[in-house]
C-alpha positions as CSV (number, residue, x, y, z in Angstrom):
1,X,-6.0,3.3,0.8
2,X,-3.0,2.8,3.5
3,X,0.5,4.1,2.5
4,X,1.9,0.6,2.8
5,X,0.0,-0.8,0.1
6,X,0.2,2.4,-2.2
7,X,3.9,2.9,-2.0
8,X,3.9,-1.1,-2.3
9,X,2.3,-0.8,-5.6
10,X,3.9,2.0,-6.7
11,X,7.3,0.2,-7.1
12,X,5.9,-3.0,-8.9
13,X,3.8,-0.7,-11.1
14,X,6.3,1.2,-11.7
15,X,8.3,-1.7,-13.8
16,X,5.3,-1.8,-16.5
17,X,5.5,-0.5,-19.5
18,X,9.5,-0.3,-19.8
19,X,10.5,-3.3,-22.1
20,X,8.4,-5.4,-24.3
21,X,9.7,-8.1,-22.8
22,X,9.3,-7.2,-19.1
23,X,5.4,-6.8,-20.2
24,X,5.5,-10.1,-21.8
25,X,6.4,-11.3,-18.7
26,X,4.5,-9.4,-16.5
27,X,1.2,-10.4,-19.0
28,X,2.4,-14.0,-19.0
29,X,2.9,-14.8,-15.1
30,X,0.2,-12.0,-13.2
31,X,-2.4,-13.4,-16.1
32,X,-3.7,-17.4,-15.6
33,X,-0.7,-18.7,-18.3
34,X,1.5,-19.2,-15.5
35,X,-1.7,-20.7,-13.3
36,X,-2.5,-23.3,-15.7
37,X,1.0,-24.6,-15.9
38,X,1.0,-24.4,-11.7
39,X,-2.3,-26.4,-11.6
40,X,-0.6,-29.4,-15.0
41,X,2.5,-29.1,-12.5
42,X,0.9,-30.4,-9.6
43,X,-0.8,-33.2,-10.9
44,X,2.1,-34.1,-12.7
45,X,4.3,-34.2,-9.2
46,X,1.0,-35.7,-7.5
47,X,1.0,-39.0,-10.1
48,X,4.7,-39.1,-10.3
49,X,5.0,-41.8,-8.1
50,X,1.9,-41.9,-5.9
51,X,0.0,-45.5,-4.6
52,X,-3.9,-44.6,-5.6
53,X,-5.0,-44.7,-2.4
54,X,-2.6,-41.7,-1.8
55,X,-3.1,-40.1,-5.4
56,X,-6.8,-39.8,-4.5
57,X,-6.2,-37.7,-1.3
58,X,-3.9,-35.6,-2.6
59,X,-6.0,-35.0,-5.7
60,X,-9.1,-34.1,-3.3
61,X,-6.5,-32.3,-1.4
62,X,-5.6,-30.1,-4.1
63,X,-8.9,-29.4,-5.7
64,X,-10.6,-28.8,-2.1
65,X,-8.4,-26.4,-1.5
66,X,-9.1,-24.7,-4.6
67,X,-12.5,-25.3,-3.8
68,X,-12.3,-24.2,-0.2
69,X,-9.7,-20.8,-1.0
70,X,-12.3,-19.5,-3.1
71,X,-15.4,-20.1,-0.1
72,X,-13.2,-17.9,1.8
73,X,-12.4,-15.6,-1.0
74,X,-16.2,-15.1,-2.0
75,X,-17.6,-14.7,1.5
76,X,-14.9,-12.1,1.9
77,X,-16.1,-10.3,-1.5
78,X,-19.7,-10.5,-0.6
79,X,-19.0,-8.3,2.6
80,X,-15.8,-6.2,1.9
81,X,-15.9,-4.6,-2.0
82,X,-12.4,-3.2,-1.9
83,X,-11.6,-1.2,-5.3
84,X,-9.1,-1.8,-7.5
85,X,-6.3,-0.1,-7.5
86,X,-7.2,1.2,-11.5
87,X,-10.1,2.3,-10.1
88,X,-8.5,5.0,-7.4
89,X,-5.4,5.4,-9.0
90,X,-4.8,7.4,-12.4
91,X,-2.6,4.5,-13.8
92,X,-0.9,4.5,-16.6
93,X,0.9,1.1,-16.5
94,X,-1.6,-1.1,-16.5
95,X,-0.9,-4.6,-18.9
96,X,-3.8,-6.6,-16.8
97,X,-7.8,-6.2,-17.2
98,X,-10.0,-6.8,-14.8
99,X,-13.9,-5.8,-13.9
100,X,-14.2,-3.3,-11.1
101,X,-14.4,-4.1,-7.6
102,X,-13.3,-7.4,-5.4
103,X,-10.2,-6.7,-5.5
104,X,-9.9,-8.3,-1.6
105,X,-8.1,-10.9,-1.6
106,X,-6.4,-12.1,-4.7
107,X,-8.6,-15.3,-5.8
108,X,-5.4,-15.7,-7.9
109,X,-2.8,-15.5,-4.6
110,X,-5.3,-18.3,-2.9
111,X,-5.1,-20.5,-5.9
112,X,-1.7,-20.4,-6.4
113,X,-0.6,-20.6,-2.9
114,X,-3.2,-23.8,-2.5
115,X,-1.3,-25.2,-4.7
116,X,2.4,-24.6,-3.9
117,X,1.3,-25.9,-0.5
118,X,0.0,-29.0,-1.6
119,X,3.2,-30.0,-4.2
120,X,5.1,-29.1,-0.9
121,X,3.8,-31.1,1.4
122,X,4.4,-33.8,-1.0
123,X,7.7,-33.3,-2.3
124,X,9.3,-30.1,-0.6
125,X,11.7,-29.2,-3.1
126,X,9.6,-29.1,-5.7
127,X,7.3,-27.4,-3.4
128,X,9.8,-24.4,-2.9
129,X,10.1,-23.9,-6.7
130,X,6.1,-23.8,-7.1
131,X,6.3,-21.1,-4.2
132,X,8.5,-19.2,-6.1
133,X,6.4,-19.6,-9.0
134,X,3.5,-18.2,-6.9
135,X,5.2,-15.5,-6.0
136,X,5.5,-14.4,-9.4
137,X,2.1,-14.9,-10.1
138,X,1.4,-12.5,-7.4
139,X,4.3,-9.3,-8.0
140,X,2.5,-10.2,-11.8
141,X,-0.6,-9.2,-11.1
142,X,1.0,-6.1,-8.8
143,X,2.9,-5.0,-11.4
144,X,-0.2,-5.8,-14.1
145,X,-2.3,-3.3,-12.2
146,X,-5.0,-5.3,-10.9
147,X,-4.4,-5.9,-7.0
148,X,-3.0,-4.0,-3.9
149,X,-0.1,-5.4,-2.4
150,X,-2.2,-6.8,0.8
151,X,-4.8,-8.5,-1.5
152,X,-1.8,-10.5,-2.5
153,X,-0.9,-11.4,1.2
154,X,-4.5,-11.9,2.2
155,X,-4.7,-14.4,-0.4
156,X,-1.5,-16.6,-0.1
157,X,-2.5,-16.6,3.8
158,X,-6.2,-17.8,2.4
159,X,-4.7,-20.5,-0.1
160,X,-2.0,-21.8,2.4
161,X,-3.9,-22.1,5.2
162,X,-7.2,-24.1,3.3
163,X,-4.3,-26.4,1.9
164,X,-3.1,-27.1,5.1
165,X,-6.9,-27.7,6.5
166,X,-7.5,-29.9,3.5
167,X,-4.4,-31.8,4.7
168,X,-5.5,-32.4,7.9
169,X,-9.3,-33.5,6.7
170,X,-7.9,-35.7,4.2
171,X,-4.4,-37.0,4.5
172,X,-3.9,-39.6,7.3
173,X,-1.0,-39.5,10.1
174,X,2.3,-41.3,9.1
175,X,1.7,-45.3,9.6
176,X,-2.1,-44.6,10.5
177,X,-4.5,-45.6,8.2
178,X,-7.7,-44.9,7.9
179,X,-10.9,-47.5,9.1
């Protein structure tokens, strides 16, 4: 395992087990509680005000990219069976359970980060709250035990990215419409 991604997890580890609370939280946002709200969230901000036409893409956006994040996620696994970090580590603050194995990238991060991408591109401020919503997701499960730091980056780099090629599959050009 490199330094970066040792030290890295070290110092989001390290926060476990001081407060109930802090657990709570960490439990709460790194497991799929904070996911789930993500995923209502965005459907929510999708049919706020959307013509059908429009709510239809951007559904298919959002799902494909689920769909499409986990592709890369999976063909990723299948070749590359990076450990856990409970697995090389002797931890003893971890709040998250997990099997061993496939720890490269986060299929979390690429969910997550599929989805803040897609609430941004629609409504940008909203978009940068869902980010930061990702983000916690991500130090969560850090912190929880179950990823490396760069399994984290790997997968918001996954999710954003298959959002953004969804986008261009799906979502017409400004004042182009589709024949």
């Amino acid at each position: 395992m490199n330094s970066f991604d040792i030290s890295w997890f070290s110092v989001f580890n390290g926060i476990a087990e001081k407060y109930f609370w802090l657990d709570w939280f960490i439990i709460f946002v790194g497991g799929s509680s904070l996911i789930l709200i993500l995923f209502v969230g965005a459907f929510w901000i999708l049919w706020g005000d959307s013509k059908a036409r429009d709510l239809f893409r951007r559904t298919f956006v959002l799902l494909g990219s689920i769909v499409l994040s986990e592709i890369f996620v999976q063909t990723i696994r299948f070749f590359y069976n990076r450990p856990r970090p409970f697995e090389i580590l002797n931890i003893s603050h971890q709040l998250l359970f997990h099997s061993n194995g496939g720890s490269f990238p986060s299929s979390h991060a690429t969910i997550v980060f599929a989805i803040a991408t897609v609430v941004f591109l629609k409504r940008p401020f909203w978009g940068i709250l869902f980010f930061a919503g990702a983000a916690l997701v991500a130090i969560g499960r850090v912190a929880g035990g179950v990823h490396w730091p760069t399994d984290i980056i790997a997968g918001a780099f996954i999710g954003i990215c298959s959002t953004i090629m969804m986008y261009k599959l799906l979502m017409p050009r400004e004042g182009v419409e589709p024949s």
